[in-house]
TIVO-2410 file (N, C-alpha, C; in nm, 3 decimals):
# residues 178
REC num residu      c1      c2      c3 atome chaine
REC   1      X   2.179  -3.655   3.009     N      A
REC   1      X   2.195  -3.513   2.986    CA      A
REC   1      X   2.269  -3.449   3.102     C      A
REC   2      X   2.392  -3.329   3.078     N      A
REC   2      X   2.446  -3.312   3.183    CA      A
REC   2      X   2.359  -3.174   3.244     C      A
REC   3      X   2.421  -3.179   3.397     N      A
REC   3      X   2.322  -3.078   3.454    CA      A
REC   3      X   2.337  -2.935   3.385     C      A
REC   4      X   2.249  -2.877   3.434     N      A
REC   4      X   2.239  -2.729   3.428    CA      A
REC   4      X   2.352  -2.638   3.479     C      A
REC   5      X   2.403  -2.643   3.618     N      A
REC   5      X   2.541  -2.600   3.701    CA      A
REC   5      X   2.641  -2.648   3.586     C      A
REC   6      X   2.667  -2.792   3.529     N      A
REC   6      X   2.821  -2.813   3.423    CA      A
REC   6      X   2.818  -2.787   3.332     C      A
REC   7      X   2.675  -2.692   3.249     N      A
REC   7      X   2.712  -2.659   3.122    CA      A
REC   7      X   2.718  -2.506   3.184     C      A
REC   8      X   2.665  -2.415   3.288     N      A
REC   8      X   2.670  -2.297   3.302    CA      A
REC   8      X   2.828  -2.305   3.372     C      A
REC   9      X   2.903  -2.384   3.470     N      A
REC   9      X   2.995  -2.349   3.463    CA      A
REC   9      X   3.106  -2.269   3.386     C      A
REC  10      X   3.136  -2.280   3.272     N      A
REC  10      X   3.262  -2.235   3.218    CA      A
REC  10      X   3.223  -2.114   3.163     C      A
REC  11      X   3.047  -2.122   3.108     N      A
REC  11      X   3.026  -1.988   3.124    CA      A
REC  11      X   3.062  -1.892   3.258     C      A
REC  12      X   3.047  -1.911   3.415     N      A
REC  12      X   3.010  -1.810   3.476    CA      A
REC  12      X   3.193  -1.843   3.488     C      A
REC  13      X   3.281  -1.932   3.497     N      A
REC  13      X   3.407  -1.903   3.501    CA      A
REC  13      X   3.469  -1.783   3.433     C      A
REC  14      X   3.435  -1.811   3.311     N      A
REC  14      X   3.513  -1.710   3.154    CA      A
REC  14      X   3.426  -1.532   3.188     C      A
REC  15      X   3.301  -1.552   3.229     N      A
REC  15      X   3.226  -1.424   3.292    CA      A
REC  15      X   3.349  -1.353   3.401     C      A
REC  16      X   3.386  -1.467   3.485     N      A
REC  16      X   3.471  -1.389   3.604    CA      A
REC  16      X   3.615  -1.342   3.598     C      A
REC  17      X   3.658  -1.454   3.509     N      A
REC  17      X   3.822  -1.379   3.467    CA      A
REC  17      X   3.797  -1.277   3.402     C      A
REC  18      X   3.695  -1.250   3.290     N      A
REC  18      X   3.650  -1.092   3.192    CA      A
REC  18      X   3.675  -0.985   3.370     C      A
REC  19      X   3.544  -1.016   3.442     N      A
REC  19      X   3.507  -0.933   3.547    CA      A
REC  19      X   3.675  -0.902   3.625     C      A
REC  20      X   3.751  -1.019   3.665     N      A
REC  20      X   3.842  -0.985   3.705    CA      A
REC  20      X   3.947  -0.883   3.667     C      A
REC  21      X   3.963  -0.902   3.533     N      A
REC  21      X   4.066  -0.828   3.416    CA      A
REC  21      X   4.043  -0.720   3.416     C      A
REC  22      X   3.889  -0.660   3.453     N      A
REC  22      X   3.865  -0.538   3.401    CA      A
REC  22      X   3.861  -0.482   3.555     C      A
REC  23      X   3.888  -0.520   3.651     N      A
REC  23      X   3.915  -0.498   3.809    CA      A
REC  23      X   3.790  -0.433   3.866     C      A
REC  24      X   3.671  -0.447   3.831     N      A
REC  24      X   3.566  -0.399   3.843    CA      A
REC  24      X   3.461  -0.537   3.883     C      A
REC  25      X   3.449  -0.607   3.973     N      A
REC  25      X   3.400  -0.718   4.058    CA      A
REC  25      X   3.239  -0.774   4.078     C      A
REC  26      X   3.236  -0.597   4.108     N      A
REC  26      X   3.123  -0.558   4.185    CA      A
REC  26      X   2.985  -0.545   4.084     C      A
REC  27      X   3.057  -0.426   3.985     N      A
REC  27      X   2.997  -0.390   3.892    CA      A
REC  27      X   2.922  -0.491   3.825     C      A
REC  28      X   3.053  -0.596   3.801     N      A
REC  28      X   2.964  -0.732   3.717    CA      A
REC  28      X   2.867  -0.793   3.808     C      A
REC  29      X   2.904  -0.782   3.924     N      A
REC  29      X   2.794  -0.882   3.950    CA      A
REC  29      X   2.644  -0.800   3.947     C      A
REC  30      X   2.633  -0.715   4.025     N      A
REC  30      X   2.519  -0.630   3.990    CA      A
REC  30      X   2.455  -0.664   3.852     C      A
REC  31      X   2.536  -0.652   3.761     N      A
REC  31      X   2.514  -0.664   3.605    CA      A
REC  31      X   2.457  -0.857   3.608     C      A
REC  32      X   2.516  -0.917   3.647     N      A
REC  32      X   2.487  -1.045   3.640    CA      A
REC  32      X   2.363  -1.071   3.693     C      A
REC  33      X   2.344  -1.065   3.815     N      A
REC  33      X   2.250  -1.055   3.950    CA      A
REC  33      X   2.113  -1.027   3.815     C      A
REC  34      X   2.122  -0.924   3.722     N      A
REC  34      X   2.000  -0.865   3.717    CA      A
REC  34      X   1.977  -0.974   3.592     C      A
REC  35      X   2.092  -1.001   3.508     N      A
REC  35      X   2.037  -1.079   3.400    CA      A
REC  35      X   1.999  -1.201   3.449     C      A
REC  36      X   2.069  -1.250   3.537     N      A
REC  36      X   1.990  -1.360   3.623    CA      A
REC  36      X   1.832  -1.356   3.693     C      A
REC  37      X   1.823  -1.273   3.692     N      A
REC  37      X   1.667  -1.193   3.778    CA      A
REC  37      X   1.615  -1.223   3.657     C      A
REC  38      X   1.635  -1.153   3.545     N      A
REC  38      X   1.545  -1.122   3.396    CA      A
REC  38      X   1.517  -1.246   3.348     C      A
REC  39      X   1.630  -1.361   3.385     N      A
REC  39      X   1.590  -1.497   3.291    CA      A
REC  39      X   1.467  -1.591   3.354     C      A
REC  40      X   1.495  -1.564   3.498     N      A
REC  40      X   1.424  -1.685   3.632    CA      A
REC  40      X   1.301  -1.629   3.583     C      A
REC  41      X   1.284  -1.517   3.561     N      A
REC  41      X   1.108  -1.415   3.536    CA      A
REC  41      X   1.057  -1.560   3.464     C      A
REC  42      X   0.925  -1.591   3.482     N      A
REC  42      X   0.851  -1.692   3.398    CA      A
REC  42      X   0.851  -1.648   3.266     C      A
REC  43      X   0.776  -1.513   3.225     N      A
REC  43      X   0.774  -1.487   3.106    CA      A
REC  43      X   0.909  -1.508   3.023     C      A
REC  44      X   1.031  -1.450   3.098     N      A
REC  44      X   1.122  -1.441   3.020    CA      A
REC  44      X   1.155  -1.584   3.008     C      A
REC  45      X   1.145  -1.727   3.096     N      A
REC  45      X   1.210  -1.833   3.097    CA      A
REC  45      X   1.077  -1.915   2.957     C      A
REC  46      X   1.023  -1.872   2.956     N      A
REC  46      X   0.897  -1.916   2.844    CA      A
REC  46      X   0.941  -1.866   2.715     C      A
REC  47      X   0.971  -1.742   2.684     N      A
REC  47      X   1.064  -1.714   2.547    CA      A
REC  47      X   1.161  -1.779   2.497     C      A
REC  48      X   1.264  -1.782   2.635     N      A
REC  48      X   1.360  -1.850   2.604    CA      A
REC  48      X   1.329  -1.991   2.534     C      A
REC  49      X   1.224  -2.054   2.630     N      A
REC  49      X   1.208  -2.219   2.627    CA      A
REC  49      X   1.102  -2.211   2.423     C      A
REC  50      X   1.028  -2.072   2.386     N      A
REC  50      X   0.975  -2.120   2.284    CA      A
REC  50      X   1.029  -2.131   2.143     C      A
REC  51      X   1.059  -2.224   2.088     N      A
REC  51      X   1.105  -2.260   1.922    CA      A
REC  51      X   1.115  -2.118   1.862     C      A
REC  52      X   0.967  -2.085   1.826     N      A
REC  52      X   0.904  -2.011   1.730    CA      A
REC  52      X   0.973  -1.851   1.807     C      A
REC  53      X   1.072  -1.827   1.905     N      A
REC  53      X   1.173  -1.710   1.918    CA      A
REC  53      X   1.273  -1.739   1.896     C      A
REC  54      X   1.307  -1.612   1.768     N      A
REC  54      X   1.412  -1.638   1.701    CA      A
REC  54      X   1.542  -1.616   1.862     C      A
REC  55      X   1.652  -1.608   1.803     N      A
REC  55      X   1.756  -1.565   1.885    CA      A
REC  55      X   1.777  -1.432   1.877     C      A
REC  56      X   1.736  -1.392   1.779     N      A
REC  56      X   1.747  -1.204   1.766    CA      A
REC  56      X   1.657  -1.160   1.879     C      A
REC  57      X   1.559  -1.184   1.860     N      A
REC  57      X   1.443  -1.150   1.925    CA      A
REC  57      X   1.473  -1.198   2.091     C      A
REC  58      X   1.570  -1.296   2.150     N      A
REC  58      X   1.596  -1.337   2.267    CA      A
REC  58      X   1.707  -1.228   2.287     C      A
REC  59      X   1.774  -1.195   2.242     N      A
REC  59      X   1.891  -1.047   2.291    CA      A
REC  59      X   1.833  -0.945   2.304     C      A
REC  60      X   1.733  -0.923   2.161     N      A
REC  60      X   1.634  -0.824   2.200    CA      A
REC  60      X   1.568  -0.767   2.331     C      A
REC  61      X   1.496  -0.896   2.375     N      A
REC  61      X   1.399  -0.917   2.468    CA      A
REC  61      X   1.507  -0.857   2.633     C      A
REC  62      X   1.613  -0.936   2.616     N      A
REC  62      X   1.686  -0.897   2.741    CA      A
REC  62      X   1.780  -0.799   2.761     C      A
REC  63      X   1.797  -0.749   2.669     N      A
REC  63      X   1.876  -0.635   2.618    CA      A
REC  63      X   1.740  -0.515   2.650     C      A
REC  64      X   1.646  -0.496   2.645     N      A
REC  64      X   1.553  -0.403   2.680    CA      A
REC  64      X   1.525  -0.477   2.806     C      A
REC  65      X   1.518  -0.563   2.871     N      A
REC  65      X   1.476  -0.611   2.978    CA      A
REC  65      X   1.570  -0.521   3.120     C      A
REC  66      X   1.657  -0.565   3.059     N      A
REC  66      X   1.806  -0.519   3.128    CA      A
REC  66      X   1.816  -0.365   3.110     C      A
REC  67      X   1.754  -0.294   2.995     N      A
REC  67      X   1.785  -0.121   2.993    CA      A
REC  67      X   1.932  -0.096   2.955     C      A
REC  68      X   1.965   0.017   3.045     N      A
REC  68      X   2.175   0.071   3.010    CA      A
REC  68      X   2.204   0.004   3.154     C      A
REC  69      X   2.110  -0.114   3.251     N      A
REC  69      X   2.209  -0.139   3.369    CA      A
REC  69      X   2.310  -0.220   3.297     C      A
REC  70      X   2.301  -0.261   3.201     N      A
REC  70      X   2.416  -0.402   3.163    CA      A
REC  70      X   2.472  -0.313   2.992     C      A
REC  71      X   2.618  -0.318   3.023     N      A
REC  71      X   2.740  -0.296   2.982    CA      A
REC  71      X   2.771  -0.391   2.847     C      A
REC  72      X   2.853  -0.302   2.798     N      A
REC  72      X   2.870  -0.357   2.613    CA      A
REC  72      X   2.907  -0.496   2.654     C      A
REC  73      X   3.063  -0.519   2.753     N      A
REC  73      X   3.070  -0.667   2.776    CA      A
REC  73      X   2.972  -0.780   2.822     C      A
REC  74      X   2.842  -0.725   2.890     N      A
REC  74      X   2.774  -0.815   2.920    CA      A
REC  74      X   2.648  -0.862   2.792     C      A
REC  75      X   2.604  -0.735   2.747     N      A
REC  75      X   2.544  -0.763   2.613    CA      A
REC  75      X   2.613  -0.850   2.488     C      A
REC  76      X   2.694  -0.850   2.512     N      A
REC  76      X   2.786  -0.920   2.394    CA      A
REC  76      X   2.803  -1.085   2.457     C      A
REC  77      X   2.819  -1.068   2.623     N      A
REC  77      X   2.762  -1.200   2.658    CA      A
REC  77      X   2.593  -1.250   2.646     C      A
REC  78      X   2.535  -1.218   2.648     N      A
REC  78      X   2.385  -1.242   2.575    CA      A
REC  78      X   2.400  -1.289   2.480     C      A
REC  79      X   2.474  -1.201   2.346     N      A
REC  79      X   2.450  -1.247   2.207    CA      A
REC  79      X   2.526  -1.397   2.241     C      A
REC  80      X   2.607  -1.443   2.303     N      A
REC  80      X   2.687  -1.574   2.281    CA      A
REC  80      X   2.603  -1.654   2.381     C      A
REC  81      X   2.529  -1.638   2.437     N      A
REC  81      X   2.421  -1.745   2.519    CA      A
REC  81      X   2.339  -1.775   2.437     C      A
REC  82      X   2.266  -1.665   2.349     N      A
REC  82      X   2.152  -1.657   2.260    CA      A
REC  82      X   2.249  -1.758   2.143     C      A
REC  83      X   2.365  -1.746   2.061     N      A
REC  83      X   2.377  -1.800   1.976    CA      A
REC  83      X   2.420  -1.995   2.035     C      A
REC  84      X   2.476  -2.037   2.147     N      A
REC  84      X   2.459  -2.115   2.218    CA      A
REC  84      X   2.364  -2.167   2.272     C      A
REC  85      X   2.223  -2.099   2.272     N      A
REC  85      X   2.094  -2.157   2.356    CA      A
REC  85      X   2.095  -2.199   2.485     C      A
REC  86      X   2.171  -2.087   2.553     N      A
REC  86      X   2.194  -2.138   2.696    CA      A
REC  86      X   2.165  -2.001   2.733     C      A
REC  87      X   2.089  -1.937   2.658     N      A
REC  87      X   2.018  -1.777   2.775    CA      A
REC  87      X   1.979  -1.834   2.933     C      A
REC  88      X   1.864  -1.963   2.916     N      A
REC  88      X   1.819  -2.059   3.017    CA      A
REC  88      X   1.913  -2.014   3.123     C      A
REC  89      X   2.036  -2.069   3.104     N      A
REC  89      X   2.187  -2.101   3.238    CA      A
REC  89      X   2.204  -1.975   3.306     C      A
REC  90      X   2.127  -1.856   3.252     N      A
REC  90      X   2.183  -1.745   3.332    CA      A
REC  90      X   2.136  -1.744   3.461     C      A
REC  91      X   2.060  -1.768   3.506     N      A
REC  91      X   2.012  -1.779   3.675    CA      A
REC  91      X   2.142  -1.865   3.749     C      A
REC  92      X   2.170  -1.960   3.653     N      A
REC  92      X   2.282  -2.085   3.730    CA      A
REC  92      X   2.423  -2.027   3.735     C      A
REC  93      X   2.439  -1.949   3.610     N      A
REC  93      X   2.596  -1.818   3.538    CA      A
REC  93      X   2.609  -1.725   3.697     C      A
REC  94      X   2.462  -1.651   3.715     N      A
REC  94      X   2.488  -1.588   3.823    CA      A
REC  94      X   2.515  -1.657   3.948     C      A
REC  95      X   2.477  -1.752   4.012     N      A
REC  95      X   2.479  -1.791   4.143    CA      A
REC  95      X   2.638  -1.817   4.130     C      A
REC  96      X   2.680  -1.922   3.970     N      A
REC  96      X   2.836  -1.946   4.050    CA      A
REC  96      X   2.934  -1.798   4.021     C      A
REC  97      X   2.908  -1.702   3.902     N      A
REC  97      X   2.990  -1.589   3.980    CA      A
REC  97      X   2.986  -1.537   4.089     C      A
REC  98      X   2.875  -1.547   4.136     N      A
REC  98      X   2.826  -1.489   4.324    CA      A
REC  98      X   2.974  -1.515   4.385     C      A
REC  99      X   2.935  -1.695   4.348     N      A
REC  99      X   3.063  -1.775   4.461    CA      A
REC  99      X   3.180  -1.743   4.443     C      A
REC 100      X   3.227  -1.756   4.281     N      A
REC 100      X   3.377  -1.731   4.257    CA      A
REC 100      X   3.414  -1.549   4.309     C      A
REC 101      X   3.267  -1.444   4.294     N      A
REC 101      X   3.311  -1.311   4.322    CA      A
REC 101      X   3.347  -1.345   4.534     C      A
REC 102      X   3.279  -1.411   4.588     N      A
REC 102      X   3.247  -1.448   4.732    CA      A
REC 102      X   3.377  -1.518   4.721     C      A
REC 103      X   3.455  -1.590   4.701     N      A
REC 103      X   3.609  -1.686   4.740    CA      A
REC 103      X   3.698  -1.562   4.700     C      A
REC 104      X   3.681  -1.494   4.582     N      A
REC 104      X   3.765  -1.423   4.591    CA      A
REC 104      X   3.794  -1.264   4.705     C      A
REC 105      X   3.690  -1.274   4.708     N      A
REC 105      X   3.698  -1.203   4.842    CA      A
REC 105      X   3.736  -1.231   4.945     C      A
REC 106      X   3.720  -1.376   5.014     N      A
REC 106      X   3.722  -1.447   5.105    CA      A
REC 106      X   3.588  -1.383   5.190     C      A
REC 107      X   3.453  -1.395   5.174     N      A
REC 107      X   3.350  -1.392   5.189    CA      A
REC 107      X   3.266  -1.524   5.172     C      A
REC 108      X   3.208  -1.534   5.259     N      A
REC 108      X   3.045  -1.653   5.248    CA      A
REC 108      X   2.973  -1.598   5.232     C      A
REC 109      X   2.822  -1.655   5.186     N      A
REC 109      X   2.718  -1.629   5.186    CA      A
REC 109      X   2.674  -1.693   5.344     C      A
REC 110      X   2.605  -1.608   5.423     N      A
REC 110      X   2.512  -1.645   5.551    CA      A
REC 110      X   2.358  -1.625   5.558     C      A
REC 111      X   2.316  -1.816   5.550     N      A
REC 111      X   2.136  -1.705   5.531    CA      A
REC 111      X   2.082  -1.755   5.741     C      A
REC 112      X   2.029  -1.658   5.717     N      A
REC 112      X   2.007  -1.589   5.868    CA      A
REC 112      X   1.860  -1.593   5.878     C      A
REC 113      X   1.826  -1.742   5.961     N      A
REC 113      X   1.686  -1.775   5.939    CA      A
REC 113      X   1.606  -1.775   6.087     C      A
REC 114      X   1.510  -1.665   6.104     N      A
REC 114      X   1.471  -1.613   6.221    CA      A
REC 114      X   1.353  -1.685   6.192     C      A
REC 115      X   1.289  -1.648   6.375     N      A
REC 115      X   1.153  -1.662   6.379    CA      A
REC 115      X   1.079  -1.556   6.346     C      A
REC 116      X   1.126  -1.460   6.351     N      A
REC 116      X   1.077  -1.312   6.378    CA      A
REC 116      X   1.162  -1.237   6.235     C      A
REC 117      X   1.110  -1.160   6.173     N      A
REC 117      X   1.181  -1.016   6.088    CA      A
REC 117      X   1.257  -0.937   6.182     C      A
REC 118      X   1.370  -0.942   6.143     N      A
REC 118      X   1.486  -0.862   6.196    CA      A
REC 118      X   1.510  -0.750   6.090     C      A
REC 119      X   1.511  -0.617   6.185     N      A
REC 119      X   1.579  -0.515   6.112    CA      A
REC 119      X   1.679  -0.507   6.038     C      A
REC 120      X   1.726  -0.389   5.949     N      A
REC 120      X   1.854  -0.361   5.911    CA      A
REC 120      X   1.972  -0.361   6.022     C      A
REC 121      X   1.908  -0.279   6.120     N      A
REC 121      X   2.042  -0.215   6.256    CA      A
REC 121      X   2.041  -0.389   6.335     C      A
REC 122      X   1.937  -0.470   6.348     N      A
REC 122      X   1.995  -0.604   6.446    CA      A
REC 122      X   2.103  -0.718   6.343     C      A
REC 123      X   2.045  -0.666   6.208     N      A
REC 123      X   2.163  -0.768   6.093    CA      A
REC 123      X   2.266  -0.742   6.117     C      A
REC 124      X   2.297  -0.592   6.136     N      A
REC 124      X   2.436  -0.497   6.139    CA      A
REC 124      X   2.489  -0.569   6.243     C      A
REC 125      X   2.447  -0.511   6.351     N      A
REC 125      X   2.494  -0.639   6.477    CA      A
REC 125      X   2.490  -0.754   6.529     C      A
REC 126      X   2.401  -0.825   6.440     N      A
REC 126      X   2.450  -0.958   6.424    CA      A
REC 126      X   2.594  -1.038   6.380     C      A
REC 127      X   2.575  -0.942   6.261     N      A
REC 127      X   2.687  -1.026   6.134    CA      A
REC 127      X   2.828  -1.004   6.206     C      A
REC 128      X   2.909  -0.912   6.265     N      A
REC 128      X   3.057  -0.920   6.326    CA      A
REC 128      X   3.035  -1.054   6.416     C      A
REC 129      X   2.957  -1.057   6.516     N      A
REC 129      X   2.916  -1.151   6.588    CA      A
REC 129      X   2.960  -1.336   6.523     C      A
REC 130      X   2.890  -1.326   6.452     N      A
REC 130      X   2.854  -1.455   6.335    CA      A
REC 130      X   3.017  -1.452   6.282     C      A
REC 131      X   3.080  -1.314   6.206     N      A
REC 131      X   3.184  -1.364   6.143    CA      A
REC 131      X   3.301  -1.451   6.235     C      A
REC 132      X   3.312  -1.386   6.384     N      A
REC 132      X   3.345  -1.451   6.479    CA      A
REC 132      X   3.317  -1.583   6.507     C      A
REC 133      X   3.224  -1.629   6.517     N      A
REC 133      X   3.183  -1.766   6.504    CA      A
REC 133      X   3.227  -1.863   6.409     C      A
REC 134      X   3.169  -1.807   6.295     N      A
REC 134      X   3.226  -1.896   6.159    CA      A
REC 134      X   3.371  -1.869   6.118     C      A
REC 135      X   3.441  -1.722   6.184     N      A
REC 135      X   3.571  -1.689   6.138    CA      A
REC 135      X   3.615  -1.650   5.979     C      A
REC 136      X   3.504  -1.547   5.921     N      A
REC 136      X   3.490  -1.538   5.784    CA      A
REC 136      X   3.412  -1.450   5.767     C      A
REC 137      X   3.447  -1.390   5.670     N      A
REC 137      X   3.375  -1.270   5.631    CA      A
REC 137      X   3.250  -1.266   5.629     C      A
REC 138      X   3.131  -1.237   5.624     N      A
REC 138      X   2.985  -1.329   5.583    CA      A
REC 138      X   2.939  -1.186   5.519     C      A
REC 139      X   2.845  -1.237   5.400     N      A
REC 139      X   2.718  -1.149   5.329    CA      A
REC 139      X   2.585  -1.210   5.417     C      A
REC 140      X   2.532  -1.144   5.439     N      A
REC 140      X   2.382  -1.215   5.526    CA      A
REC 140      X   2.260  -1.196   5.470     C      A
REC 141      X   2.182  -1.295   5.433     N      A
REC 141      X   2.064  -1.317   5.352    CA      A
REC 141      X   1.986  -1.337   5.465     C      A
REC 142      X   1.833  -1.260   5.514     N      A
REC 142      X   1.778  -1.236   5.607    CA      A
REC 142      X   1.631  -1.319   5.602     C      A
REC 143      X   1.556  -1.462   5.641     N      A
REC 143      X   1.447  -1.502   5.596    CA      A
REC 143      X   1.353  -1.505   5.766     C      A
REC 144      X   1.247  -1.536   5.741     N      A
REC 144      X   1.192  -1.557   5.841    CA      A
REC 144      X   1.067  -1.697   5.844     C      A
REC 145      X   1.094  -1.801   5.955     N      A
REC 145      X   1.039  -1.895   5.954    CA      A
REC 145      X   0.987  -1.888   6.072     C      A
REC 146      X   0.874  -1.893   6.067     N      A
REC 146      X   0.835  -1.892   6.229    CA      A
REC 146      X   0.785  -2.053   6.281     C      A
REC 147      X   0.816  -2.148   6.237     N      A
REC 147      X   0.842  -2.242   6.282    CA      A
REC 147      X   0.935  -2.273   6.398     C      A
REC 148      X   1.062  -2.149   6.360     N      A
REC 148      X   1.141  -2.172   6.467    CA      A
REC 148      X   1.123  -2.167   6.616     C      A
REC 149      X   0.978  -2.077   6.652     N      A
REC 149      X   0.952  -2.030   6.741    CA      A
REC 149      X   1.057  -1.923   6.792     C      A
REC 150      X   1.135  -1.937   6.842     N      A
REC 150      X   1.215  -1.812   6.888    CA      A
REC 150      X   1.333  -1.818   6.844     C      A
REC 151      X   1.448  -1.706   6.853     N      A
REC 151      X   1.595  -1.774   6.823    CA      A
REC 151      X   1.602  -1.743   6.657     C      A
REC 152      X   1.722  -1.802   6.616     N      A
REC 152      X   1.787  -1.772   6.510    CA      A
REC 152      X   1.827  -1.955   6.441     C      A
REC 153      X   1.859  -1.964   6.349     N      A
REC 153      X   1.926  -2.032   6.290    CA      A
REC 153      X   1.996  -2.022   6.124     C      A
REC 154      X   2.164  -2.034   6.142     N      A
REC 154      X   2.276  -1.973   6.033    CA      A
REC 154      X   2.310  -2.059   5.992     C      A
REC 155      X   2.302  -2.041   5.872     N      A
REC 155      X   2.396  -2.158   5.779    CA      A
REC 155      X   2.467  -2.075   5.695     C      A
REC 156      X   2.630  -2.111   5.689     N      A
REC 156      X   2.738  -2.083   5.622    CA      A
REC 156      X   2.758  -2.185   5.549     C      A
REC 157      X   2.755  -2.233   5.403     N      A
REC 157      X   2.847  -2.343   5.343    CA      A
REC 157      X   2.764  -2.451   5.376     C      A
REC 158      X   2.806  -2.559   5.461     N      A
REC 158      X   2.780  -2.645   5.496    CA      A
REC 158      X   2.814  -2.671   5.665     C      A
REC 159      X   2.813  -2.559   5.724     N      A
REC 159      X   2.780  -2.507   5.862    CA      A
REC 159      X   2.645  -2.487   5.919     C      A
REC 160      X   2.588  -2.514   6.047     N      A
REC 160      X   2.469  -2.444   6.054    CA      A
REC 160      X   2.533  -2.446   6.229     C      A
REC 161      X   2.449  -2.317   6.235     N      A
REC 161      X   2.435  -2.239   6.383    CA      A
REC 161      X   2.286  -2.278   6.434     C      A
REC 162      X   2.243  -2.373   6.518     N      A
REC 162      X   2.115  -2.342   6.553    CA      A
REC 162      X   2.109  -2.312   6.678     C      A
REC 163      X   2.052  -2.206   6.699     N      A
REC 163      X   2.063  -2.094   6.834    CA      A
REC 163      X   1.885  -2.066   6.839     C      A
REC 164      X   1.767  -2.149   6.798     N      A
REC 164      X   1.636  -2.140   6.777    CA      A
REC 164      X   1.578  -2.214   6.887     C      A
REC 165      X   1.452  -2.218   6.913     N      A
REC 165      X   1.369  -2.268   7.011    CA      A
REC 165      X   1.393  -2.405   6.980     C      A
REC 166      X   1.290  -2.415   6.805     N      A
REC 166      X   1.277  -2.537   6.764    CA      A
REC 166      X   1.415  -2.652   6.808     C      A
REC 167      X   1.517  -2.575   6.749     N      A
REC 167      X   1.619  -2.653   6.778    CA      A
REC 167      X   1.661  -2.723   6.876     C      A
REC 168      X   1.680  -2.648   7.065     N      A
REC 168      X   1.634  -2.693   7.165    CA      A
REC 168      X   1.559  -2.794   7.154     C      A
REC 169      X   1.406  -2.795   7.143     N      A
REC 169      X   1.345  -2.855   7.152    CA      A
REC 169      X   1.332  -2.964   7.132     C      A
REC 170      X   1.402  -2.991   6.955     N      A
REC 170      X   1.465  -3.143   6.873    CA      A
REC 170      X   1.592  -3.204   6.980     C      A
REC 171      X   1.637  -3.132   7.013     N      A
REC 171      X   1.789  -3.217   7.069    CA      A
REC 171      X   1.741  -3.236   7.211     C      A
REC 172      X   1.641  -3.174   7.269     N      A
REC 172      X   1.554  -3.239   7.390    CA      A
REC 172      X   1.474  -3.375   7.358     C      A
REC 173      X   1.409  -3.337   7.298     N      A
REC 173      X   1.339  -3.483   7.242    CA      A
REC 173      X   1.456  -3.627   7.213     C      A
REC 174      X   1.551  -3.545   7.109     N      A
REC 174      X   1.645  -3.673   7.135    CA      A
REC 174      X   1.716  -3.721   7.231     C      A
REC 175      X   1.729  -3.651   7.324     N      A
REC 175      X   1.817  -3.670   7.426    CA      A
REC 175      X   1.716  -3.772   7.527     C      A
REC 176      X   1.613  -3.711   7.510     N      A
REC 176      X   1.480  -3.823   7.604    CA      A
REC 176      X   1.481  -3.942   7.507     C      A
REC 177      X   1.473  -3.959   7.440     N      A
REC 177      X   1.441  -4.064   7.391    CA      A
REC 177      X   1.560  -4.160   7.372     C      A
REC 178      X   1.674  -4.132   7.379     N      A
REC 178      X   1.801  -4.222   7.373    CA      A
REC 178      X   1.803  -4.272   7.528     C      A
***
């Protein structure tokens, strides 16, 4: 069976040239973001997954789920997931428009993994910092692990910044032990 990401692909592709055409980027994703939110919901991923709901009743369901945030073009994408049985893929639809809306920008995603909760105003001044580093635009996703003990650690892509205690600490240990 092929994955989940290669059958949602060409969906979230054909989503982004629509989004592109209509020069409005942003808008979709917001719009996406939420139908993606509405599907991951357990309840809603349990409808989807039961037989005995029709497909009417699955547009239904997310079409009121969603309210007037989502737009005739995106409802009309529903009805063609619902008649496809791939409502499921929308969590996977959103993440790769994220990316294709993020390349076309020339933007990354940066998740920004503290020991500590960092404010709004230290993200602000973080992120120029970071884009410098990585040399790229960055969106910054803010978590907190306190494993790290102190410090920060960034991952861009397949980059990571570790600027954390823990981290120190590992490349001390290895360094003793070699």
């Amino acid at each position: 069976m092929a994955e989940s990401v290669t059958i949602a692909r060409p969906y979230a592709e054909a989503l982004f040239r629509a989004a592109k055409e209509s020069g409005n980027l942003a808008k979709w994703s917001e719009q996406v973001a939420l139908l993606g939110q509405v599907a991951a919901n357990p309840e809603a991923r349990a409808a989807v997954g039961d037989p005995n709901v029709a497909a009417p009743q699955l547009v239904d369901l997310f079409r009121s789920a969603c309210g007037t945030a989502v737009g005739t073009e995106l409802a009309n994408f529903i009805q063609l997931l619902s008649n496809n049985d791939r409502l499921g893929l929308l969590p996977e639809i959103a993440g790769l428009y994220e990316s294709y809306k993020q390349a076309e920008e020339g933007t990354k995603q940066a998740e920004i993994v503290s020991a500590f909760p960092i404010d709004d105003n230290q993200v602000k001044a973080l992120v120029p910092q970071l884009e410098a580093v990585f040399k790229t635009k960055l969106e910054a996703a803010v978590s907190v692990d306190p494993t790290l003990i102190g410090g920060i650690k960034v991952i861009v892509g397949d980059q990571m910044l570790d600027a954390s205690v823990r981290g120190k600490l590992d490349a001390m240990a290895t360094a003793l032990n070699n």
